[in-house]
N, C-alpha and C positions, 0 to 999 in steps of 0.2 A: 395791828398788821395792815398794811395798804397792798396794793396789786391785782389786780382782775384775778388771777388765776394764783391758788393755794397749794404748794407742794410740801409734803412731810418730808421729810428724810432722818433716815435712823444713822445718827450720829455713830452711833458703836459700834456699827456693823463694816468692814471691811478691816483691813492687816495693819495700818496707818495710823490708825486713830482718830478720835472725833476732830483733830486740828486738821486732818486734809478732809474732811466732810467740811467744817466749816471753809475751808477756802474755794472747796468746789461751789457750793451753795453761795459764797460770794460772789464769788465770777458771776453764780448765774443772776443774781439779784443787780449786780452791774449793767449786765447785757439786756435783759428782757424786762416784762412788766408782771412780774409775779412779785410772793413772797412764798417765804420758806420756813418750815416749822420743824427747827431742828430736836430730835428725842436724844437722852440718856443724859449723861454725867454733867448735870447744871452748872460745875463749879468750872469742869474743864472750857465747856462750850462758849460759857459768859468768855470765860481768859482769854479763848482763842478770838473769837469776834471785837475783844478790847483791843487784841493785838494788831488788829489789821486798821487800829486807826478808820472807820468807815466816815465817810460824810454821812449827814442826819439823815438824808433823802433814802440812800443804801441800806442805815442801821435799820430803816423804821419797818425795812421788809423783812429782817429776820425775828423770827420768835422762839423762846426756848421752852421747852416742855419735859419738866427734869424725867426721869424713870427710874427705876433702884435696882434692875436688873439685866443684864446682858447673855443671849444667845451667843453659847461658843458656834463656831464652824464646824466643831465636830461631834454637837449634841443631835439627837433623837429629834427632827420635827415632831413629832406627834407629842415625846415629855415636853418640849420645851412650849409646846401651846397650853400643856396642860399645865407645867409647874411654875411657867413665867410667867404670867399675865399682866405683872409691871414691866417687860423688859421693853425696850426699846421699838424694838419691831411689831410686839403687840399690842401697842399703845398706838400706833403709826395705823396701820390699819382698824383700829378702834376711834380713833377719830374720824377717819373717811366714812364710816362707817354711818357715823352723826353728822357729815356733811358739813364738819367743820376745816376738811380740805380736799382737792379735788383728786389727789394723786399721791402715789405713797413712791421713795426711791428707796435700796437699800441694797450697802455691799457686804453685808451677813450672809448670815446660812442661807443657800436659796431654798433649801425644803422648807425649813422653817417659816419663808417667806409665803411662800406657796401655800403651805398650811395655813397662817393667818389669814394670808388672803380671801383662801377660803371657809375660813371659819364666820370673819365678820362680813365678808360682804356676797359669797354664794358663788353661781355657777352661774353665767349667761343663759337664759330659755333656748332649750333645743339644743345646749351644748353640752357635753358629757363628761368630756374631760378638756379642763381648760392644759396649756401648754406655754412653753418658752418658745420665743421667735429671736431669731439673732440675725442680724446684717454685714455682710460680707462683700467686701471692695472685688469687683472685679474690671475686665479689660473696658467695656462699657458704664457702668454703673453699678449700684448698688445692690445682691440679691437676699431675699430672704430665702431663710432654713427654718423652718419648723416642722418639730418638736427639737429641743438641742437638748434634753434631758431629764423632761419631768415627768413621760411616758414610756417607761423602756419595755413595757408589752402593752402591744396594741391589737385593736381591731381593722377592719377596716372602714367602721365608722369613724373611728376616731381618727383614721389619717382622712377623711374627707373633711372634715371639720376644720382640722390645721390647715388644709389646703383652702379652706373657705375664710379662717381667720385670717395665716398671712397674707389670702389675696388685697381682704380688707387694710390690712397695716401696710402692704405696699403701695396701696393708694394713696395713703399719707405719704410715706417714705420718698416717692419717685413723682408721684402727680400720674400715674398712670392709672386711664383709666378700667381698662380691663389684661391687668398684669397674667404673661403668661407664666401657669401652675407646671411645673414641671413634677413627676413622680421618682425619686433616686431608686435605682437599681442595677444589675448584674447586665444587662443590656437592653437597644432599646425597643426589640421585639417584644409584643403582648404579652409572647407566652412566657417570658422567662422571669424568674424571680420566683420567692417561695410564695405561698398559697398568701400570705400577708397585700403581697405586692398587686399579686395576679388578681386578686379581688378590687383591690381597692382600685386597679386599672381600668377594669370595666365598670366600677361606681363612678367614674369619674369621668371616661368615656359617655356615658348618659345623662349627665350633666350641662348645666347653660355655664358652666365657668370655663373661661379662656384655658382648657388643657393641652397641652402640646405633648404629653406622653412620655412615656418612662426616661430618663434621662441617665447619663451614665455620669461616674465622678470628676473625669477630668473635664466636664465639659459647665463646672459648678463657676469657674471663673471666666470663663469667656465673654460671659454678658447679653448672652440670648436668652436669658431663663429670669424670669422676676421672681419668683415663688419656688421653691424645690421643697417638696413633701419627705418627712421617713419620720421613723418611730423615732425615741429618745435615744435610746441605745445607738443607735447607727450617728443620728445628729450630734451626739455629744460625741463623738471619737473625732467626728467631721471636723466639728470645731474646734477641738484641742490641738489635732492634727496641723490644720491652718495654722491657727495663732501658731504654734510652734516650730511651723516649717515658716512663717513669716518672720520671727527673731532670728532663726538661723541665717535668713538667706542676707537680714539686712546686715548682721554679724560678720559672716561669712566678707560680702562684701566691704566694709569695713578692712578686714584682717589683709585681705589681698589691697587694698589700697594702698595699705601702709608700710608691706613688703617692699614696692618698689615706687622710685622715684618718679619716672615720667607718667605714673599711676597719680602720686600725689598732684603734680603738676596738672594732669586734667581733672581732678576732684575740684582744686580750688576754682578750674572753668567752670567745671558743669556742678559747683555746691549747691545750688538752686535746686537745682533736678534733683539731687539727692534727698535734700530735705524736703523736697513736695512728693518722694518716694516712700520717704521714711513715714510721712504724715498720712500718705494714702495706705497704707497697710496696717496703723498704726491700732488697733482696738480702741482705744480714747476718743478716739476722734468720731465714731461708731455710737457713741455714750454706750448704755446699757441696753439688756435683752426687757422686752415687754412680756408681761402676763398675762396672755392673753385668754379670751372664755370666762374673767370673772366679771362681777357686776361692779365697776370700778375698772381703776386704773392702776396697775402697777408695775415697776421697771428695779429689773436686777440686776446687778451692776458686780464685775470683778473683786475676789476679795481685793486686790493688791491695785485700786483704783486709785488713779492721780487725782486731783483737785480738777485738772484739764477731763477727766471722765466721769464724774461725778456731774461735771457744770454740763455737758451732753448729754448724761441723762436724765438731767432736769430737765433738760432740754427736750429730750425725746417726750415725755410724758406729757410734758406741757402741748407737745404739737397733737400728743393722741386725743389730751380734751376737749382742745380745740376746734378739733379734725371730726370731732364724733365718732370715733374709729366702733366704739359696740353697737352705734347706729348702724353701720353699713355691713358688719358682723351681723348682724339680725336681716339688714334688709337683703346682702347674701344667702344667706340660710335658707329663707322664707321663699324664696326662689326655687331652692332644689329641695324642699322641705320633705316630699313623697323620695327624696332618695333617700333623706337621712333616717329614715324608718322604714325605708327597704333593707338598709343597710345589711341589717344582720340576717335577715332572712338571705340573703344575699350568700352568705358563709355557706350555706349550704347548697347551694346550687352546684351544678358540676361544669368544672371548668376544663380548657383542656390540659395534655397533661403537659409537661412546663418542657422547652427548648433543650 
């Protein structure tokens, strides 16, 4: 294998099959200076990579590392760590593990992954519960959402943490240096939100990280907000919601285009516009959600991922090793360290009573 920088990726994990793992893993071994150490079904992987015809310099970046087992989508993280330990994904994180690569990708089960993740490579010092960060196009730029679904009951340590990880990963993300953390809730007075929010407001209040205070939903896309904090539960509805109302709108408009004529006739003016519309909301282009809080690197990515999402979030992971992102997750922390073990004493303090 050749490349400064080693990424695994679990071939069998996503709806597609290992043929669009390997062509996302092309792209990416194309464009940058890594290599890629593709897991699971040796016989399909070798075929698909034969088939793309590679020049020497591209083939020498990819590696295969057969497995004899695959995590369904809708197995048990917890049996699947325990009864699969050849399967793709657990082999992926068993090798970073030994520092024979620097980052794991994968569009399988994400408990599963999350599992793994934690099994072989641990929990960040001072971090409690690690979480999923995801990126979202807005009027301005890019914001992070963390937790989007691997925490759906929390403390309010734990939403301070997330607010400390994504601040770290939007530093990668944006080049910002002190990104402002926004808190999501019911509005954006102090007092309002359940006792989850109203804590975690004044944790965060007494903090050195750039907080800008509770924040309300529609104001997620605007692009005043770098960072938005909530549990998983809320984040993953967040996110489905988006992506979802984001196929509709570009569908939608499609469908009325086609309707009528002097519609088509400005379509073919403004196609550009369109397609740089379609491409800014597009999840793909976003790569994959990062794992963040573990000791290691890892990015999970859409079952139903294109080659074009796959090769982003090789991408993404590659900028997190690079970027040092669990350095600056530490030297965050380290910072407000006396709050994050105020934290829970904190839960019982009296607050007042909510709006």
């Amino acid at each position: 294998m050749s490349g400064k920088l080693r990424i695994a990726l679990d071939a069998m994990g996503g709806d597609r099959g290992p043929e669009e793992m390997v062509a996302g893993a092309v792209l990416a071994a194309r464009q940058d200076d890594l290599s890629v150490t593709l897991l699971g079904d040796q016989a399909r992987i070798e075929t698909a990579i034969a088939d793309c015809n590679l020049p020497a310099e591209v083939a020498r970046r990819l590696d295969v590392v057969p497995t004899t087992q695959v995590v369904g989508m809708d197995e048990s993280p917890f049996e699947a760590i325990r009864r699969k330990k050849d399967s793709s994904i657990m082999r992926a994180f068993a090798l970073h593990k030994e520092g024979k690569v620097d980052a794991v990708v994968s569009a399988g089960n994400s408990g599963a992954t999350m599992a793994a993740g934690l099994k072989y490579l641990g929990r960040l010092e001072n971090i409690s519960r690690p979480g999923i960060a995801n990126s979202f196009p807005t009027m301005k730029g890019p914001v992070v959402m963390m937790d989007v679904g691997a925490n759906v009951d929390c403390r309010p340590r734990h939403l301070f943490e997330f607010g400390v990880m994504a601040a770290a990963f939007a530093r990668v993300l944006s080049g910002i240096e002190r990104p402002r953390i926004g808190l999501l809730n019911i509005g954006e007075e102090g007092g309002k939100g359940n006792l989850l929010v109203r804590h975690t407001h004044y944790l965060f209040q007494q903090s050195s990280l750039n907080y800008i205070g509770n924040v309300e939903g529609q104001q997620t896309f605007q692009g005043d907000i770098d960072v938005i904090v909530c549990d998983g539960f809320v984040g993953n509805v967040c996110l489905k919601l988006s992506e979802g109302l984001a196929e509709v709108v570009v569908s939608m408009l499609g469908d009325e285009i086609r309707k009528r004529f002097l519609s088509k006739v400005g379509y073919l003016l403004a196609r550009d516009a369109f397609a740089a519309f379609r491409r800014r909301v597009d999840y793909a282009e976003y790569g994959g959600a990062p794992l963040l809080g573990l000791q290691g690197t890892g990015v999970i990515c859409h079952g139903r991922s294109s080659d074009v999402a796959i090769k982003n979030a090789i991408r993404v992971a590659s900028e997190m090793v690079r970027n040092r992102v669990n350095d600056h997750i530490i030297s965050l922390l380290a910072a407000d360290d006396f709050l994050a073990k105020k934290a829970e004493a904190a839960e019982s303090e009296q607050l007042p009573e909510a709006d």
